[in-house]
Every structure is written in structure tokens, then in C-alpha cells.
N, C-alpha and C positions, 0 to 999 in steps of 0.2 A: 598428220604429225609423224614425225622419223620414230621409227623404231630404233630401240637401245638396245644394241645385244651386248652380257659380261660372258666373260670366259671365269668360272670359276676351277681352280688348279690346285687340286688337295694335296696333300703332303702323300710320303710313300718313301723318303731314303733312296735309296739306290733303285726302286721300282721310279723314278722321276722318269726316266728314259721314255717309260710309254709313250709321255705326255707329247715329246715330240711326234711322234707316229700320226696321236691323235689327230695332232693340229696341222700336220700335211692334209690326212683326209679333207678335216676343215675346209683349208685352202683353197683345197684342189673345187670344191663346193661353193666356192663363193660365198663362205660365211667368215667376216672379218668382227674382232672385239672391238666394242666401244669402251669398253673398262675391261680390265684384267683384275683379280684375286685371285692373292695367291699362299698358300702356306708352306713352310718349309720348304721340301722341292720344288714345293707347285711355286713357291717364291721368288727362287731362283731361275726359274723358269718365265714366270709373268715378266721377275726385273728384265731378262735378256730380253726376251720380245720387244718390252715395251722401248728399250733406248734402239735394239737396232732396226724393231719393224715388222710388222708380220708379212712375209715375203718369202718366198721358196728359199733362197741364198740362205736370208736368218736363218730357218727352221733348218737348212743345212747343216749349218755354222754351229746351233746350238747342239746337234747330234754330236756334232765332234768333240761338241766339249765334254759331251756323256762317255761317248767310246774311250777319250783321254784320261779319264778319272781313276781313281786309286784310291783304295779303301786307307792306305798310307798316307795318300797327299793331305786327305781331308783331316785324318786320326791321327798324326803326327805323332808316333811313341816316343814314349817317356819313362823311364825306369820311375825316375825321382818327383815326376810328376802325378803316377797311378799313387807311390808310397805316399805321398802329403795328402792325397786325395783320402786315401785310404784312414789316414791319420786325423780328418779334419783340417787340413790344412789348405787345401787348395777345393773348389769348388764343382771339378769336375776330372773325370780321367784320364781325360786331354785336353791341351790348349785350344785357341781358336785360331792360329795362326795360316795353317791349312787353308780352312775356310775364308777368312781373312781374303788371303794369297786371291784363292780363285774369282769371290766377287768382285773386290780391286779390277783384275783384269780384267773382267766382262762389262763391270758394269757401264754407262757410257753419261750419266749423268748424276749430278750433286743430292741432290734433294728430290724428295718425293714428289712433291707437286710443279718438280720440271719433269717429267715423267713424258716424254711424248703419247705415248695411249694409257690412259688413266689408269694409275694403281694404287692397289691396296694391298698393303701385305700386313697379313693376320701374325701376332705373336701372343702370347697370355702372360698376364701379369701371375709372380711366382708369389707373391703375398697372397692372394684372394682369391686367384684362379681364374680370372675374370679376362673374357676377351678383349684383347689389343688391337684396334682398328688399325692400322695407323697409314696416314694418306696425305701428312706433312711431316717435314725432319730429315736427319741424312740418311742418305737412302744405303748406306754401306750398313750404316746398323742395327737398321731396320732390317734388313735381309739376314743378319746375323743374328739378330732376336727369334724372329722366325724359326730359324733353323737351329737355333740351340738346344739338340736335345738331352731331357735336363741326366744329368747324372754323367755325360759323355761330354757335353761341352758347355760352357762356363754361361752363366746370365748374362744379360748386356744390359747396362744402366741407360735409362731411358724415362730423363726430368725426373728423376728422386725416385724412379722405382724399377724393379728388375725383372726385364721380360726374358722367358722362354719359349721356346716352340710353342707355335700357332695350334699342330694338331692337338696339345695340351687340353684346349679349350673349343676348337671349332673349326675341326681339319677340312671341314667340306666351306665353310663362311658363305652360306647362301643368303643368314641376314644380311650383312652388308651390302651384296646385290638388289634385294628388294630394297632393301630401305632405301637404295637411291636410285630408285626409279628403272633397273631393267627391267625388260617388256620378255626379251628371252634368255633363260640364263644354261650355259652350255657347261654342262658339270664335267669336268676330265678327272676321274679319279686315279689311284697308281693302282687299283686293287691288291692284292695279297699272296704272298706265297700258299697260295690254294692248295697246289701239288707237294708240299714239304713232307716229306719221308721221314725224317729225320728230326729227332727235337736238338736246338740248339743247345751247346757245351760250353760257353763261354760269356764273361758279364756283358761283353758288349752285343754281341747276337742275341741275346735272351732281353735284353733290353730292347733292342729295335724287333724284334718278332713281337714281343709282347703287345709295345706301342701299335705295329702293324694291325695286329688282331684285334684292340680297342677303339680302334682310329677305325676303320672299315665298319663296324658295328654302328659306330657313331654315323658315318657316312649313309648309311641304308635308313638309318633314326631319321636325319637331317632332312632328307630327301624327302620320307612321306612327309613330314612335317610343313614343308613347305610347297608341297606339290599344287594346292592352290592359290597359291599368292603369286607366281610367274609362271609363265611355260617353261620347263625344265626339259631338258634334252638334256638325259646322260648317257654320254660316252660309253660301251661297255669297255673292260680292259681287257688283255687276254686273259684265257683260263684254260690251260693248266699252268702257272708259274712256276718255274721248281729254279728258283734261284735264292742263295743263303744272302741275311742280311747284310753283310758285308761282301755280298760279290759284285765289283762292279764293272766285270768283266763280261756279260753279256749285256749291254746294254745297245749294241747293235741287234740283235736277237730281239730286245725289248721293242725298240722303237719298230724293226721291222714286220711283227705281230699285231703289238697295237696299229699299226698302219692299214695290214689285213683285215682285221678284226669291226675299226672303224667303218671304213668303207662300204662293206654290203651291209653293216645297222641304218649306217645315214642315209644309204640310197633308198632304202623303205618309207616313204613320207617322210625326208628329211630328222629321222631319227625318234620322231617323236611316237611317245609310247602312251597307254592308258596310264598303266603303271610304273612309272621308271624306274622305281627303286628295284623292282625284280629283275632287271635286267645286272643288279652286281650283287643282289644276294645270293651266292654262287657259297652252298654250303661246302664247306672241308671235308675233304674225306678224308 
């Protein structure tokens, strides 16, 4: 019987960059996904792969779209937009126009389950909290669900109810994986600004550091959690990180680390560890 391997793609914000790094190591190894999961970044991430293909060019192509990036493009300000928000009146304290903009352009197919390598991108429902599978539907909104995070960019409705960010609820989505049958599941995390100096001075940095810091907790939870039900190979990410959460001006920096980083883990028995989770519970100093 064929072995299933899922690439599971956790969220991270502007740490997304690693993930390409990772997935050259991958590559270069001879380990190809049979399913993608993805959340948030890791979302954005899985979607591109899966329309254009896991292929040195792709994982090229997708860096560029990392290095291209702009804490701007995606945050698009708003005077009148923070004030309503501020006021009740508007949902979040930027549009989603940004983001919009960029999966439009990347993405290469309609609907989820035209997905050429099978995905799933994780988003949480903002009533109950409750995890978002979702692995049919249009696939622009489904990556915008994912990535909505809450207080920064707006819910996306989705059949009568209003999903947010994936990491909300389950940044690492290793149920998903089991539950449908992977044999090996290759965890890519974004890790954490580990090296941060400095505490963040503004709503929107103190909102993604914060998420950063609960989302990685939860990833290291996830992991032992499910360390007997698949073979789990985690990725480690780099560490020291000393990038603020809106800079997305090192993400050459990023992918080229995580690239490093991968490499002499996976050449060790193919990455696999007693305990995987100790390989990202990498404490703050």
C-alpha cells in the first residue's frame, strides 16, 4: 500500500517565508505532499503550491512573492476606516482588499476540491470557536477566512457563518491530517520572534506578537498530542528570529535560514525525532 504523506503549514504572518526554505530542503530530498494543510500563511502557501506544483521554479516563484510583500499592501490604511472600526462600525482595522489583491493573483484555480494536490485550509468559526475544515467551496475565500486576523481584517461569510483565522483554533491542523489517512505528516511551522528585544508599541504589532506567542504554545500542545497517531517530522524553524511583526522585509533572510536550518535536521534519519515537539520548543529569552 502507497504511502500518504500531508505537508501540514502553520500560520506565522510575515514568519510565512520560512516555509519556503523549508519546502526546497523537502524537495531537494525527494519528499513530495500528497495533501497540503494549511493555515493562514501556511494557507497561502499550501493554496500556491498546490495550483502551481511542487517544483524548484514554484518554491522559486513563491519566495518572490514573499520578498515582494509589504506590510502596506496587505494592511492597506485607512484614516476613516481605524475611526469606524474604533467606533463599532466597521469590523476590523483594515479592509481585506490587500489581501484580496494578492490571492486573486496567485491563486490558479476556482474551488477547493479543483485543487491539483489536495487541500485544506483550516479557518475557525468566530461564533463558537470551533475549527473550519474546509476542503470544498471557493477557494479565494476560503484563503481569506484563514487569514483573517480577527481584529485586523474583517470575517468572511461562509454558508451563514463567519470564519476567521485558522490559527484562532488549530494553527498546527494535525487532526485533519490523521483523520484522513496520512501515514507521514511533515509539520512546517513559522516559529516565533524568539530573539525580540523589544516589546511591541502599537495595536497591530501587539496583536500579531501576541497571536505569535499563543499560536507556537499551541503548536508544541499539538504535536505531543498527536505524536502517536502519525509519524510526525517537524521541521525545525530558525532560531534566533529578531524580526518585528510587521516586517516583511526580511523574508529573503527568512527563507534563506529556514533553508539552512532544514537541511542538516532532515539529513539525520530523514528528520525524524523521538520527540518532535522539542525540537520548536525553543524557550524566549
Amino acid at each position: 500500500m502507497a504511502t500518504t504523506t500531508a505537508f501540514v503549514l502553520a500560520g506565522g504572518a510575515n514568519l510565512g517565508a520560512v516555509q519556503v526554505g523549508m519546502m526546497q530542503a523537502l524537495r531537494e530530498r525527494g519528499v513530495v505532499p500528497d495533501m497540503l494543510i494549511g493555515t493562514s500563511a501556511g494557507a497561502l502557501n499550501a493554496s500556491f503550491i498546490s495550483g502551481h506544483g511542487f517544483t524548484g521554479q514554484a518554491l522559486d516563484d513563491l519566495g518572490d512573492v514573499w520578498r515582494g510583500l509589504t506590510a502596506w499592501e496587505l494592511f492597506p490604511p485607512s484614516v476613516r476606516q481605524v475611526v469606524n472600526a474604533l467606533r463599532g462600525r466597521k469590523p476590523s482595522m483594515f479592509d481585506d482588499s490587500g489581501m484580496r489583491a494578492l490571492v486573486e493573483r496567485h491563486l490558479t484555480f476556482d474551488r477547493l476540491e479543483n485543487a491539483p494536490i489536495d487541500l485544506t485550509v483550516i479557518a475557525t468559526d468566530l461564533l463558537t470557536g470551533d475549527e473550519a475544515a474546509l476542503s470544498a467551496g471557493p477557494a479565494i475565500d476560503a484563503v481569506l477566512a484563514s487569514s483573517a486576523i480577527p481584529g485586523l481584517l474583517p470575517p468572511v461569510s461562509w454558508n451563514g457563518r463567519s470564519l476567521v483565522d485558522g490559527g484562532v483554533s488549530d494553527n498546527t491542523a494535525l487532526a485533519p491530517a490523521v483523520e484522513r489517512g496520512a501515514d507521514i505528516v511533515y509539520v512546517l511551522p513559522c516559529g516565533q520572534p524568539c530573539s525580540a528585544e523589544t516589546t511591541p508599541d502599537n495595536v497591530a504589532e501587539i496583536l500579531l506578537h501576541t497571536m505569535a506567542l499563543l499560536i507556537h504554545r499551541r503548536l508544541v500542545s499539538d504535536i505531543r498530542e498527536y505524536s502517536d497517531d502519525a509519524e510526525l517530522i517537524v521541521v525545525p524553524p530558525p532560531c534566533p528570529i529578531a524580526v518585528g511583526a510587521l516586517d516583511f522585509g526580511r523574508a529573503d533572510d527568512l527563507i534563506v535560514e529556514a533553508y539552512r536550518t532544514a537541511g542538516p535536521f532532515l539529513d539525520v534519519d530523514g528528520g525524524r525525532r523521538k520527540a518532535p515537539a522539542d525540537y520548536v520548543d525553543v524557550p524566549s529569552s
